[in-house]
mmJSON file of the N, C-alpha and C atoms, coordinates in Angstrom:
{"data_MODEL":{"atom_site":{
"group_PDB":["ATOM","ATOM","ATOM","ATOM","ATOM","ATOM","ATOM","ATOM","ATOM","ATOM","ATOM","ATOM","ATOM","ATOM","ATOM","ATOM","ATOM","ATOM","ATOM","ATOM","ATOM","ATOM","ATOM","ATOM","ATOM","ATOM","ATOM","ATOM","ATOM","ATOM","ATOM","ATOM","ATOM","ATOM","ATOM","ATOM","ATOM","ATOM","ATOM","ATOM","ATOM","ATOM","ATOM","ATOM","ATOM","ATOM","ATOM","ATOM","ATOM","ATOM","ATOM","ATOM","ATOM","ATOM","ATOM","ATOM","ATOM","ATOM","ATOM","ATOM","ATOM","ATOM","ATOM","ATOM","ATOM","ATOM","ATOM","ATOM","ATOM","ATOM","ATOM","ATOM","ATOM","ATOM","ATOM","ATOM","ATOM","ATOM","ATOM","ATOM","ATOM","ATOM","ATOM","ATOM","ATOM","ATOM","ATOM","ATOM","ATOM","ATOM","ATOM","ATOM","ATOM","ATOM","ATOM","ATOM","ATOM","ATOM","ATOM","ATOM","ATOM","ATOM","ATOM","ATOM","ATOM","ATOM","ATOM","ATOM","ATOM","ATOM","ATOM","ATOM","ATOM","ATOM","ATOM","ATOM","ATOM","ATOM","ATOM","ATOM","ATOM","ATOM","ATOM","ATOM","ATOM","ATOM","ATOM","ATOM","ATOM","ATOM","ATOM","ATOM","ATOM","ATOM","ATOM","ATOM","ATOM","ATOM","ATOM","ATOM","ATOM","ATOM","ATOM","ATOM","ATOM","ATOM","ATOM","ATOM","ATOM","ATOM","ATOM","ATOM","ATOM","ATOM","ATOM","ATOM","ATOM","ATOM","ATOM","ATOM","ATOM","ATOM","ATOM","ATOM","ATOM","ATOM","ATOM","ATOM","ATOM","ATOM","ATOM","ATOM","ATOM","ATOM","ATOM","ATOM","ATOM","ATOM","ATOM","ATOM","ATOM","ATOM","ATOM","ATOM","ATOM","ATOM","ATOM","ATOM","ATOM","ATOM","ATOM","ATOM","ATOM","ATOM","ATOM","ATOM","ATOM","ATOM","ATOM","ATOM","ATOM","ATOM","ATOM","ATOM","ATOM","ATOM","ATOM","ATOM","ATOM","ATOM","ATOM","ATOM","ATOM","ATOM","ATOM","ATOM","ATOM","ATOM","ATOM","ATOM","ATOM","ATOM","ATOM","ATOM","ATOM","ATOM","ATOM","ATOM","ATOM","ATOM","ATOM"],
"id":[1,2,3,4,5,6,7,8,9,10,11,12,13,14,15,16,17,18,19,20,21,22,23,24,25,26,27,28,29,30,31,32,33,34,35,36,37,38,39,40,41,42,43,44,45,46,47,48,49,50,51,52,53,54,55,56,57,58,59,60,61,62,63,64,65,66,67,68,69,70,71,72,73,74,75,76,77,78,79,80,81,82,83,84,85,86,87,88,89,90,91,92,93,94,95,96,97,98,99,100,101,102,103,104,105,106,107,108,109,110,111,112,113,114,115,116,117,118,119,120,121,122,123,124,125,126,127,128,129,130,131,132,133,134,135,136,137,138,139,140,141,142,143,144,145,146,147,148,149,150,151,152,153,154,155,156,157,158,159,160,161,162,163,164,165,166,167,168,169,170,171,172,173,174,175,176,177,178,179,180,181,182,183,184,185,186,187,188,189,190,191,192,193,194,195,196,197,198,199,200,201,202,203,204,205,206,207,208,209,210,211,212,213,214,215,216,217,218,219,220,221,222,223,224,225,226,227,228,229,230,231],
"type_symbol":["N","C","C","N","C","C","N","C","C","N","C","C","N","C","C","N","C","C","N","C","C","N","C","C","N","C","C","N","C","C","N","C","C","N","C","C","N","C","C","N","C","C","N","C","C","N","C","C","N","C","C","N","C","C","N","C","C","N","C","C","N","C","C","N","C","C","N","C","C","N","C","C","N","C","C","N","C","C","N","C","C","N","C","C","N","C","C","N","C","C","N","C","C","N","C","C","N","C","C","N","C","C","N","C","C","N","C","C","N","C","C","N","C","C","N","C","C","N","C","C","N","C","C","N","C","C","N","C","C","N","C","C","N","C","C","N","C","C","N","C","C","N","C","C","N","C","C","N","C","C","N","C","C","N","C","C","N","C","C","N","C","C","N","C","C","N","C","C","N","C","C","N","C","C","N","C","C","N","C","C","N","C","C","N","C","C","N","C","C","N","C","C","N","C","C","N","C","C","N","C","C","N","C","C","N","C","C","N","C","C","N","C","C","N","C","C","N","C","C","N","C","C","N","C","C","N","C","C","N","C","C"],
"label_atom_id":["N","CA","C","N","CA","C","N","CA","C","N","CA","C","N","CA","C","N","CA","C","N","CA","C","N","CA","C","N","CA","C","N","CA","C","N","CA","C","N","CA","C","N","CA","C","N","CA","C","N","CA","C","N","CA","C","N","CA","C","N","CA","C","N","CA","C","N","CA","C","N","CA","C","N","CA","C","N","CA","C","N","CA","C","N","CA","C","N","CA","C","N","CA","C","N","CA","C","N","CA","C","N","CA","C","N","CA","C","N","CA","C","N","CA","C","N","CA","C","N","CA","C","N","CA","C","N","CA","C","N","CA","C","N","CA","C","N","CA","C","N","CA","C","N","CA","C","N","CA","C","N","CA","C","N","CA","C","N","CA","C","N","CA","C","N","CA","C","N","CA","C","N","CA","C","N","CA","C","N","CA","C","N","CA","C","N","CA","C","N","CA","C","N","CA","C","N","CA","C","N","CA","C","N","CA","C","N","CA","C","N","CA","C","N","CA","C","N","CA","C","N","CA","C","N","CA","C","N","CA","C","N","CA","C","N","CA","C","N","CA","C","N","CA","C","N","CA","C","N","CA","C","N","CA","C","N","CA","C","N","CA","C","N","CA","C","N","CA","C"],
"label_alt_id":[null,null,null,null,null,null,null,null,null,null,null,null,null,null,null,null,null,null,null,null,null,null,null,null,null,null,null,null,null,null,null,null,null,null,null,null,null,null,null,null,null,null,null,null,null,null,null,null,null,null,null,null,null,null,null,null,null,null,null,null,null,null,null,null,null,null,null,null,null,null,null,null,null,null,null,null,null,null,null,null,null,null,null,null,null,null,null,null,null,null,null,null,null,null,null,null,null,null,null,null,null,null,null,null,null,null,null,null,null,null,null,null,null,null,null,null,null,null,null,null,null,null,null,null,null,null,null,null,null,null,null,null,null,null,null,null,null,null,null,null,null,null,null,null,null,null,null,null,null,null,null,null,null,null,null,null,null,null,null,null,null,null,null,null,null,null,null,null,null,null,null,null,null,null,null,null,null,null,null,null,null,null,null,null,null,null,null,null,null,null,null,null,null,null,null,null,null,null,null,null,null,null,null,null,null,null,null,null,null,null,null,null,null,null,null,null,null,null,null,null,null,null,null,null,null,null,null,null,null,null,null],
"label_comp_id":["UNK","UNK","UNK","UNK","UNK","UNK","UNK","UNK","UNK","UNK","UNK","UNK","UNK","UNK","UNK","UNK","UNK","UNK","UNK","UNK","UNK","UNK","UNK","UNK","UNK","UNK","UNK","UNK","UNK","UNK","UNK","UNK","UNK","UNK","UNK","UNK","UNK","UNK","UNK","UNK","UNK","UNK","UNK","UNK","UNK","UNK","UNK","UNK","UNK","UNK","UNK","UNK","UNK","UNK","UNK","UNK","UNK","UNK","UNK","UNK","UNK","UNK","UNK","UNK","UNK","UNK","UNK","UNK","UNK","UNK","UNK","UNK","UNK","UNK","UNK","UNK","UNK","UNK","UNK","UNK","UNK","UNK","UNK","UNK","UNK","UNK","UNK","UNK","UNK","UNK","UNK","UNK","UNK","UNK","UNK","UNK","UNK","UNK","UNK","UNK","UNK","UNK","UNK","UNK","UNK","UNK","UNK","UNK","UNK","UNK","UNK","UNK","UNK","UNK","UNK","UNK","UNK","UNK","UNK","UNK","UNK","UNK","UNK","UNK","UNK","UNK","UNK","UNK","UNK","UNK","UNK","UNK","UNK","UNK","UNK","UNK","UNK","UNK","UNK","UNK","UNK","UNK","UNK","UNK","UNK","UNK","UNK","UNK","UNK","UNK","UNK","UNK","UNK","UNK","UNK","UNK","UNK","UNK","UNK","UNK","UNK","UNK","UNK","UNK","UNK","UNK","UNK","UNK","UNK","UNK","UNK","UNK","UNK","UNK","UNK","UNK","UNK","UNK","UNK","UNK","UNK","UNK","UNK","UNK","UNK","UNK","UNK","UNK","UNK","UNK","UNK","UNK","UNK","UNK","UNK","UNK","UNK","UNK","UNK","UNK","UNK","UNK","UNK","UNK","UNK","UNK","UNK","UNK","UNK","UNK","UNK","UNK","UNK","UNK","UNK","UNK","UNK","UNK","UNK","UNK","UNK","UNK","UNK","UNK","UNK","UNK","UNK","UNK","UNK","UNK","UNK"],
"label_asym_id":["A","A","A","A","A","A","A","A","A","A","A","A","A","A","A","A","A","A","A","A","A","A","A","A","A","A","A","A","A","A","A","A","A","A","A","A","A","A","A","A","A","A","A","A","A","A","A","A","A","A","A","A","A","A","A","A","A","A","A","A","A","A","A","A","A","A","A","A","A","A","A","A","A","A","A","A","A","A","A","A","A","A","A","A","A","A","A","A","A","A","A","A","A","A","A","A","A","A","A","A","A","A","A","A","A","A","A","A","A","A","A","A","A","A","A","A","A","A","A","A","A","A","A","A","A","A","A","A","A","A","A","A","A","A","A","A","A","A","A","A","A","A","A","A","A","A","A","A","A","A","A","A","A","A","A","A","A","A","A","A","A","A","A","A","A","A","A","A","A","A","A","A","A","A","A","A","A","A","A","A","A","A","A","A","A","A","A","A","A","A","A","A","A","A","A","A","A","A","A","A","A","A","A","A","A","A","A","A","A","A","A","A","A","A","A","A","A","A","A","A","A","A","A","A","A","A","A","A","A","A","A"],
"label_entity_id":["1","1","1","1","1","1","1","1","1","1","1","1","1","1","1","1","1","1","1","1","1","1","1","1","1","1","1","1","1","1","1","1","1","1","1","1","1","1","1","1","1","1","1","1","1","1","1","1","1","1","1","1","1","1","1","1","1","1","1","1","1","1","1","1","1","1","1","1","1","1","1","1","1","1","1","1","1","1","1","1","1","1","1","1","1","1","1","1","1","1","1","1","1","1","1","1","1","1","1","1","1","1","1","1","1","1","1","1","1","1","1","1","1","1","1","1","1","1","1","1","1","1","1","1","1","1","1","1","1","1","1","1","1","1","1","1","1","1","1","1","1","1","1","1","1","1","1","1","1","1","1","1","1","1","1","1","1","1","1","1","1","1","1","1","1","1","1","1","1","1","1","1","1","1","1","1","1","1","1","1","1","1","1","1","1","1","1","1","1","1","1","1","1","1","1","1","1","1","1","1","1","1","1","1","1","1","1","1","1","1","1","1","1","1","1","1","1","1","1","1","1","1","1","1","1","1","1","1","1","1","1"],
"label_seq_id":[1,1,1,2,2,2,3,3,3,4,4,4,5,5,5,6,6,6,7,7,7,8,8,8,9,9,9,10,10,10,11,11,11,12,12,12,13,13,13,14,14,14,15,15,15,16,16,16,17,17,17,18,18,18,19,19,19,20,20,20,21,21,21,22,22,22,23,23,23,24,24,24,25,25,25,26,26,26,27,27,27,28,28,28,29,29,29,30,30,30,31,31,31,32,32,32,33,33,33,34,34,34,35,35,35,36,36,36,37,37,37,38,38,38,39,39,39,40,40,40,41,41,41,42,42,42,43,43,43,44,44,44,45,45,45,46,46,46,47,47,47,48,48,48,49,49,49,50,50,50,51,51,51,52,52,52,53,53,53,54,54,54,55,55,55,56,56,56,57,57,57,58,58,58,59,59,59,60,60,60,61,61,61,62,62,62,63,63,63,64,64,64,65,65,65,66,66,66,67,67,67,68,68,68,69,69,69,70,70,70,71,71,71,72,72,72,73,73,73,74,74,74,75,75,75,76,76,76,77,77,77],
"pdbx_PDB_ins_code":[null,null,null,null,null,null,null,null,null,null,null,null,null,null,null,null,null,null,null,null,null,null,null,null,null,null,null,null,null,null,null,null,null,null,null,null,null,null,null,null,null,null,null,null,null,null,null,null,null,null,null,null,null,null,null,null,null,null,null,null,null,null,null,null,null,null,null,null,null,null,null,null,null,null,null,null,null,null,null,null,null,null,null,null,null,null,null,null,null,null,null,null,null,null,null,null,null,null,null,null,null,null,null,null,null,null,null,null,null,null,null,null,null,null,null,null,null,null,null,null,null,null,null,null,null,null,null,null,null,null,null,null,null,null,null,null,null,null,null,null,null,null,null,null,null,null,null,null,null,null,null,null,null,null,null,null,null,null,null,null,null,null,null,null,null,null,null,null,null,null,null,null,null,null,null,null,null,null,null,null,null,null,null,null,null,null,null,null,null,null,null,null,null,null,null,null,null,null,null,null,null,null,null,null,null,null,null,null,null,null,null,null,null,null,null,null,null,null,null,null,null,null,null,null,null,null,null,null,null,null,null],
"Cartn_x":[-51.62,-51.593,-50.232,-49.954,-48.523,-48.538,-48.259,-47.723,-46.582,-46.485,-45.275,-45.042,-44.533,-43.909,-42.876,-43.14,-42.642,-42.494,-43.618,-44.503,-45.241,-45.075,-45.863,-46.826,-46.772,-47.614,-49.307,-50.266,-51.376,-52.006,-52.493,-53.198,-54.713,-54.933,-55.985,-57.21,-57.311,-58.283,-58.072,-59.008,-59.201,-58.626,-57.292,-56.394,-56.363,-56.542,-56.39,-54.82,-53.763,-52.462,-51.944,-51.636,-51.248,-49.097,-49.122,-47.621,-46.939,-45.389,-46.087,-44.004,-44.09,-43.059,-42.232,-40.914,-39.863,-39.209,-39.064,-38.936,-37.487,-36.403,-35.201,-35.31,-36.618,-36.786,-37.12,-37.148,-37.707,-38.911,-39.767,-41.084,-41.171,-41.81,-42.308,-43.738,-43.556,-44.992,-45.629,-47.041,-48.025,-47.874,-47.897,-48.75,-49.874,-51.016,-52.162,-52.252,-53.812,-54.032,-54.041,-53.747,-54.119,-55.005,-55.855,-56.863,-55.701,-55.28,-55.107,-56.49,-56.529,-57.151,-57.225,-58.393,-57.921,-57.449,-55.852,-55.161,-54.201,-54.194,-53.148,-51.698,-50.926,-49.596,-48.282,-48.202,-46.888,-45.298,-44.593,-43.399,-42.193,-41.378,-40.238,-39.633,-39.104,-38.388,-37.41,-36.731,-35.452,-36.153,-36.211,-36.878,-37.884,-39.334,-40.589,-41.254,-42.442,-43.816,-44.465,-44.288,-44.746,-46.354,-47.441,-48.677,-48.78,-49.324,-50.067,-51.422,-52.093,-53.562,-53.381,-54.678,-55.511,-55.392,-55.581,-56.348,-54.583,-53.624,-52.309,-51.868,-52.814,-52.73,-51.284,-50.18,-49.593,-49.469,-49.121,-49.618,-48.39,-48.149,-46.696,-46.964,-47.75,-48.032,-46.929,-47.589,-46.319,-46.087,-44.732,-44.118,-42.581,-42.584,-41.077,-41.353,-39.334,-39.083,-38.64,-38.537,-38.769,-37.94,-37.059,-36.716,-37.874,-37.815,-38.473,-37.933,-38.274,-36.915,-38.039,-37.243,-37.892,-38.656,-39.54,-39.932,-41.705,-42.205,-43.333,-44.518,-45.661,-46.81,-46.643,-47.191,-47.454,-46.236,-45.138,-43.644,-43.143,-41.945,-41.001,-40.145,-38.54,-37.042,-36.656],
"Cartn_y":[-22.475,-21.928,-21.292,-21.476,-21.214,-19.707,-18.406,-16.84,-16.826,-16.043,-15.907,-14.343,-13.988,-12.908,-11.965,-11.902,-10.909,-9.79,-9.289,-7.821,-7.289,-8.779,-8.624,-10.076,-10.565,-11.86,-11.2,-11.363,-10.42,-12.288,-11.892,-13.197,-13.377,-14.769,-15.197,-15.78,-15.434,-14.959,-14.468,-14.406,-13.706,-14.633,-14.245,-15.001,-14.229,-14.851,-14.744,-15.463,-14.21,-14.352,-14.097,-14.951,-14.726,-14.736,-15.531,-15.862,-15.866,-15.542,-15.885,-16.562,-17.898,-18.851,-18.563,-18.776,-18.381,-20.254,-20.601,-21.836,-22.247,-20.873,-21.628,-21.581,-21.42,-21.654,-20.627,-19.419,-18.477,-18.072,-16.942,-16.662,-15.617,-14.779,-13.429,-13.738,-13.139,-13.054,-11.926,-11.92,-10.578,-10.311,-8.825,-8.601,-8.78,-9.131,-9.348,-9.983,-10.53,-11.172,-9.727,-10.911,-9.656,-10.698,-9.595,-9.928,-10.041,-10.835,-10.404,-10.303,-9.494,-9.284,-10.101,-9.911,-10.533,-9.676,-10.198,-8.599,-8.137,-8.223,-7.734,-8.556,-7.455,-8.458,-7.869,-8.738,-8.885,-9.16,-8.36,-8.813,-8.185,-8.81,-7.792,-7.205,-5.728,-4.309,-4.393,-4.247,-3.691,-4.98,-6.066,-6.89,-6.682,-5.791,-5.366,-5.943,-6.742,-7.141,-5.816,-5.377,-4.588,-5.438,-4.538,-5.257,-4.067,-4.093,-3.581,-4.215,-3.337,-3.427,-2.986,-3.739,-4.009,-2.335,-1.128,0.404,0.969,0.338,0.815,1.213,1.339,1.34,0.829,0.978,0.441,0.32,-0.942,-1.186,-2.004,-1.29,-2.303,-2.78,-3.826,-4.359,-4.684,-4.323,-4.628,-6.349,-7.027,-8.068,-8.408,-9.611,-9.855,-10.945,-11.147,-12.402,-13.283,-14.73,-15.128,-16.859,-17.695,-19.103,-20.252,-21.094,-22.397,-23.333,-24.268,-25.641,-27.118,-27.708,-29.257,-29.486,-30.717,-30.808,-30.563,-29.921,-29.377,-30.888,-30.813,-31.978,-32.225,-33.537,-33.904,-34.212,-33.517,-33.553,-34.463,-34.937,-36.407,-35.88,-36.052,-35.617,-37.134],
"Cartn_z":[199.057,197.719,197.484,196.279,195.997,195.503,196.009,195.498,194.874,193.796,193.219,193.585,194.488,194.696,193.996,192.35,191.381,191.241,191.595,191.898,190.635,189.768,188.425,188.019,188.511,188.701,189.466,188.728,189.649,190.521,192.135,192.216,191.34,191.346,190.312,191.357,192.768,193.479,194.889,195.483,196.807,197.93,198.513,199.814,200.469,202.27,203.277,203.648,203.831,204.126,205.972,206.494,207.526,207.178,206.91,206.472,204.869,204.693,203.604,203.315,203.201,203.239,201.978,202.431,200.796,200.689,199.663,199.052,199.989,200.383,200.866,202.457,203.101,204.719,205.661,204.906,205.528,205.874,205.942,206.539,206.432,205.811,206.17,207.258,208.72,209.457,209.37,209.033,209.048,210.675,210.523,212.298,212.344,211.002,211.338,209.683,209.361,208.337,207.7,206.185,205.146,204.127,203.141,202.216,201.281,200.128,198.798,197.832,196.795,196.11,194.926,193.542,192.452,191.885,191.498,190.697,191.56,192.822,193.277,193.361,193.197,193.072,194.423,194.883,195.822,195.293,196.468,196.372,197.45,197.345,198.698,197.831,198.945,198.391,199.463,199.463,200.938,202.012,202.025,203.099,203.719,203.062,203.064,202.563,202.321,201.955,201.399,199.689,199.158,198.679,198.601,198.01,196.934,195.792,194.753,194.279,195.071,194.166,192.893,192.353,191.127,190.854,192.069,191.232,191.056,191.748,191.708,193.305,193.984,195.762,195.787,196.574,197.381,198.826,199.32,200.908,201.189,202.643,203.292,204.709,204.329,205.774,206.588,207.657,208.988,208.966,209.409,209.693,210.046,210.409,210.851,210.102,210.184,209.256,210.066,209.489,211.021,210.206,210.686,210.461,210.669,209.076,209.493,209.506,210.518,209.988,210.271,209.994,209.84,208.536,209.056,208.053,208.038,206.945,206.977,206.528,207.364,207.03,205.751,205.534,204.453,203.167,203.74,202.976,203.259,202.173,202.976,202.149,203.073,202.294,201.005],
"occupancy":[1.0,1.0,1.0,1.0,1.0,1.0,1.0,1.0,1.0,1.0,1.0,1.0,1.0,1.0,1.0,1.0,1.0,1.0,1.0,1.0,1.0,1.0,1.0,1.0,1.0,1.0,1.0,1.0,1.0,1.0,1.0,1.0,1.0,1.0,1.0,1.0,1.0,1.0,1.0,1.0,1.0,1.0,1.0,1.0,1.0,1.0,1.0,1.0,1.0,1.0,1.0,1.0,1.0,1.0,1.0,1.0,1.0,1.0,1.0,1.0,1.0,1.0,1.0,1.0,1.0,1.0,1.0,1.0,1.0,1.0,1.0,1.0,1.0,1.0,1.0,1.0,1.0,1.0,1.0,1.0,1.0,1.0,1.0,1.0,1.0,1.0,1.0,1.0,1.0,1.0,1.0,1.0,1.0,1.0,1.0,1.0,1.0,1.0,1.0,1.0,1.0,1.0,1.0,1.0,1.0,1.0,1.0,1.0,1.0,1.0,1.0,1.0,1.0,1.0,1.0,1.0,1.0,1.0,1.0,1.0,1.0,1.0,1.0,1.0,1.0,1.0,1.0,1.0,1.0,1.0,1.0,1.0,1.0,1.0,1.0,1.0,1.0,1.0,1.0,1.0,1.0,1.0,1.0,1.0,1.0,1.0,1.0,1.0,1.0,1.0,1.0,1.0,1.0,1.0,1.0,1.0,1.0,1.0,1.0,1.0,1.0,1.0,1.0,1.0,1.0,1.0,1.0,1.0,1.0,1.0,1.0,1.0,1.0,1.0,1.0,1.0,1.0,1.0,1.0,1.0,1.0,1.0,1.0,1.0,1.0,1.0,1.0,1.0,1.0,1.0,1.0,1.0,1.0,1.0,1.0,1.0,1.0,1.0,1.0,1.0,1.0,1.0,1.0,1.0,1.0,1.0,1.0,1.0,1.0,1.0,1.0,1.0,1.0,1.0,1.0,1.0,1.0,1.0,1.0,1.0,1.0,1.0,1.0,1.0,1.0,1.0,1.0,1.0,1.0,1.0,1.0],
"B_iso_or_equiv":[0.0,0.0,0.0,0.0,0.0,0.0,0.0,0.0,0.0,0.0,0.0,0.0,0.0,0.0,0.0,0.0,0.0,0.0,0.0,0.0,0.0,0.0,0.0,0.0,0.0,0.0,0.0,0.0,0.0,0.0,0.0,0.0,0.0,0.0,0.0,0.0,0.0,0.0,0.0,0.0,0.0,0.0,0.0,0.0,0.0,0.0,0.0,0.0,0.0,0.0,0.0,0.0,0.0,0.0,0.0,0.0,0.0,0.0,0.0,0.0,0.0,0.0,0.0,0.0,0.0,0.0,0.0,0.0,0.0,0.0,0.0,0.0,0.0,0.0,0.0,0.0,0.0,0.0,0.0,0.0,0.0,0.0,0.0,0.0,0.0,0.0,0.0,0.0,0.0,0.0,0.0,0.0,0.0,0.0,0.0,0.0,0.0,0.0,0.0,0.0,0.0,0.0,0.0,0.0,0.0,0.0,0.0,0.0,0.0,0.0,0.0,0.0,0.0,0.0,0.0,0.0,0.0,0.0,0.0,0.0,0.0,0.0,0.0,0.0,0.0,0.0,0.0,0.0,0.0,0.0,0.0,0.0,0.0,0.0,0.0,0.0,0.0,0.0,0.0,0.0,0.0,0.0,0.0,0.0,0.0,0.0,0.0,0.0,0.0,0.0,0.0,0.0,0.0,0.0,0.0,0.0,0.0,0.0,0.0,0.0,0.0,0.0,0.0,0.0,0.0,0.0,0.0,0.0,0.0,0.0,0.0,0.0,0.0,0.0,0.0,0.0,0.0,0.0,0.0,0.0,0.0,0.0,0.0,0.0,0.0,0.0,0.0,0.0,0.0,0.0,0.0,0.0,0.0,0.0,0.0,0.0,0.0,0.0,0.0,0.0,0.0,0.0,0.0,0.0,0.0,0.0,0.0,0.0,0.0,0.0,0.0,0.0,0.0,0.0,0.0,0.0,0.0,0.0,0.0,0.0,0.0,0.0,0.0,0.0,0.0,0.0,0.0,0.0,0.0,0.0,0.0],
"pdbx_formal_charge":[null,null,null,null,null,null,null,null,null,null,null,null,null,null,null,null,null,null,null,null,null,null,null,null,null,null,null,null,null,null,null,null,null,null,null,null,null,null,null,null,null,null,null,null,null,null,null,null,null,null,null,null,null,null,null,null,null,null,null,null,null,null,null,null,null,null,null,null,null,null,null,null,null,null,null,null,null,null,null,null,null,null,null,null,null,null,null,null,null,null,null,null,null,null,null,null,null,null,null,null,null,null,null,null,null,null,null,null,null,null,null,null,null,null,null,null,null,null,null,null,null,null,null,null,null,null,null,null,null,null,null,null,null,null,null,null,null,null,null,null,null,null,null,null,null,null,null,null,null,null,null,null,null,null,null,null,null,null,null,null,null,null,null,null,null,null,null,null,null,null,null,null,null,null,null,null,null,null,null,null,null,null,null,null,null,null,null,null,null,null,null,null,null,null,null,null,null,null,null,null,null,null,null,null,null,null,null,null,null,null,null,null,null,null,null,null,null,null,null,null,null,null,null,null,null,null,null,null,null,null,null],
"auth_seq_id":[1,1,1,2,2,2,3,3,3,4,4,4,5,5,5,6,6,6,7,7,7,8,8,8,9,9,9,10,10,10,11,11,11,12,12,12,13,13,13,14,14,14,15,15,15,16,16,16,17,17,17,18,18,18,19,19,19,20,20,20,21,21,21,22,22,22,23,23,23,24,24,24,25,25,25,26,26,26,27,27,27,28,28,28,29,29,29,30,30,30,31,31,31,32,32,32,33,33,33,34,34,34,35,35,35,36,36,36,37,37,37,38,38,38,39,39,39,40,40,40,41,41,41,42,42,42,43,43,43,44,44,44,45,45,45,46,46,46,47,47,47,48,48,48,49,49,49,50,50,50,51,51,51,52,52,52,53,53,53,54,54,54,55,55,55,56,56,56,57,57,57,58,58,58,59,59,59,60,60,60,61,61,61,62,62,62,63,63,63,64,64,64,65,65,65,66,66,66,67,67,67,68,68,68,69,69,69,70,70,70,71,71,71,72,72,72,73,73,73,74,74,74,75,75,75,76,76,76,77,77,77],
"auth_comp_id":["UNK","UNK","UNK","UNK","UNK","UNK","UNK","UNK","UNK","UNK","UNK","UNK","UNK","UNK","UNK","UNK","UNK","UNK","UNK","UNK","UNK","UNK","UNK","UNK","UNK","UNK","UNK","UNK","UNK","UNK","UNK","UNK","UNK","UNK","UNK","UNK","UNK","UNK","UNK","UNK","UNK","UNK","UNK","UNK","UNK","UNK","UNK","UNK","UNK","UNK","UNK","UNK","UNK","UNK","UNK","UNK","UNK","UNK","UNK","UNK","UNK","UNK","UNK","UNK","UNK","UNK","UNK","UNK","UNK","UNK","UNK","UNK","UNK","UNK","UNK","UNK","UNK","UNK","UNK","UNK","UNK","UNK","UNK","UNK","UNK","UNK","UNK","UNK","UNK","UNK","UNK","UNK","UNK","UNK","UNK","UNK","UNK","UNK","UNK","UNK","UNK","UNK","UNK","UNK","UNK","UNK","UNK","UNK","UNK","UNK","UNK","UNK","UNK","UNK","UNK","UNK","UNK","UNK","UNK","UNK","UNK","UNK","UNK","UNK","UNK","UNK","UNK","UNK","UNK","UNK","UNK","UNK","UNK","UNK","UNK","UNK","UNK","UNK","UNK","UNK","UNK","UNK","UNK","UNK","UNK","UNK","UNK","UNK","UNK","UNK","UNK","UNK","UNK","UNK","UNK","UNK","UNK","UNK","UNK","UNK","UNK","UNK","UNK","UNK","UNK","UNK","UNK","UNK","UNK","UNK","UNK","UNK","UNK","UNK","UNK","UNK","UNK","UNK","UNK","UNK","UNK","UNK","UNK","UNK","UNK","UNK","UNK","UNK","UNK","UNK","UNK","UNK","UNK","UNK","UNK","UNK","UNK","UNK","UNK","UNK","UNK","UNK","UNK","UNK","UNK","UNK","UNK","UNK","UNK","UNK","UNK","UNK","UNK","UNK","UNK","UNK","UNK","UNK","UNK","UNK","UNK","UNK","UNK","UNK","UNK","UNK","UNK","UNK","UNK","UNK","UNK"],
"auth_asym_id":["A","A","A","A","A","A","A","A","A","A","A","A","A","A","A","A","A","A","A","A","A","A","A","A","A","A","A","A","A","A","A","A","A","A","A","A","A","A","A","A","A","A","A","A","A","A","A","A","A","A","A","A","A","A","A","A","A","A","A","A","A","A","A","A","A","A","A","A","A","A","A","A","A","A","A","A","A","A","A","A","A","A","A","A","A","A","A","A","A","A","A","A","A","A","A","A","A","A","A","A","A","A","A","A","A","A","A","A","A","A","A","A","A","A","A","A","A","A","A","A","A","A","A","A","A","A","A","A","A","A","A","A","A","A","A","A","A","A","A","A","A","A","A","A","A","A","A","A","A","A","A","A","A","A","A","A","A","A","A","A","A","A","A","A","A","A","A","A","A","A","A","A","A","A","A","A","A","A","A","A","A","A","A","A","A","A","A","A","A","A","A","A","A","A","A","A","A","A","A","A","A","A","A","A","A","A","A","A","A","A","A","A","A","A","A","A","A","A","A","A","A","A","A","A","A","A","A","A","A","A","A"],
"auth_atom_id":["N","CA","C","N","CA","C","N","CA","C","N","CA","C","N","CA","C","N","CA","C","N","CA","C","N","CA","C","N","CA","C","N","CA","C","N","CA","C","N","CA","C","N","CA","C","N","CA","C","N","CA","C","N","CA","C","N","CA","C","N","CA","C","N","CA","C","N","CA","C","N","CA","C","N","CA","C","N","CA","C","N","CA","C","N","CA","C","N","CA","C","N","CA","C","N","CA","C","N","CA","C","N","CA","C","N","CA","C","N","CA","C","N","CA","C","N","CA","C","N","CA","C","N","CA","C","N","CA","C","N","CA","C","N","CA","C","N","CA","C","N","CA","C","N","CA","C","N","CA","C","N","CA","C","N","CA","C","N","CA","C","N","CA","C","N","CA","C","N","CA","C","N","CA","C","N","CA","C","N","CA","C","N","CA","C","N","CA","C","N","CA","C","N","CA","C","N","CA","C","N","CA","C","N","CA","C","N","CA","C","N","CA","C","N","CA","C","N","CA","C","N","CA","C","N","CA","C","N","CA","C","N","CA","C","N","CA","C","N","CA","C","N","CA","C","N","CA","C","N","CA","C","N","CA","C","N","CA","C","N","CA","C","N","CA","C","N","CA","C"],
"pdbx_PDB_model_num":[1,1,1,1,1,1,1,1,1,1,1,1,1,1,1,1,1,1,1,1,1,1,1,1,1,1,1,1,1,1,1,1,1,1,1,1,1,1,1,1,1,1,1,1,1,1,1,1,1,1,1,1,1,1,1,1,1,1,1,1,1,1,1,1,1,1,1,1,1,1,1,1,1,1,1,1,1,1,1,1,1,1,1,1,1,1,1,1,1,1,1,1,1,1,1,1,1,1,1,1,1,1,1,1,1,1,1,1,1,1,1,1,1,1,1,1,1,1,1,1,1,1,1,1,1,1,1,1,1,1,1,1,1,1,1,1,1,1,1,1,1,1,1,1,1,1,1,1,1,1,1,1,1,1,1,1,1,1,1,1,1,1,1,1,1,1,1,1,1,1,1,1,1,1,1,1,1,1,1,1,1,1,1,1,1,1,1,1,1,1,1,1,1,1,1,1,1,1,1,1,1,1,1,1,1,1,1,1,1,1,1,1,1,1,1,1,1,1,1,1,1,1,1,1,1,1,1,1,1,1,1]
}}}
């Protein structure tokens, strides 16, 4: 599922995030899964995984960033 990481985009249901991939090859890794909510909206601050709940909560789950390379299933260059 595709996140738009704005920090104003709310998600439009309930995800189970382990990773969460940037379009030019990067990776944010959770140290553990996270729930998104419906309504909550993500995004990076200073190279942080900021979350905002739906009540206004903010949450900064722990992670490292981490290189992807090749080519991912199901893709062709």
């Amino acid at each position: 599922m595709r996140l738009i990481a704005d920090g104003a985009t709310p998600t439009s249901r309930l995800v189970l995030v382990e990773d969460l991939e940037t379009d030019n090859g990067y990776a944010f890794e959770l140290a553990g899964p996270l729930f998104l909510a419906v309504g909550d909206r993500i995004s990076f601050e200073d190279g942080r995984l900021v979350v905002v709940r739906a009540s206004g909560e903010r949450l900064l789950p722990a992670g490292d960033w981490s290189t992807r390379c090749g080519i991912r299933a199901g893709r062709r260059s």
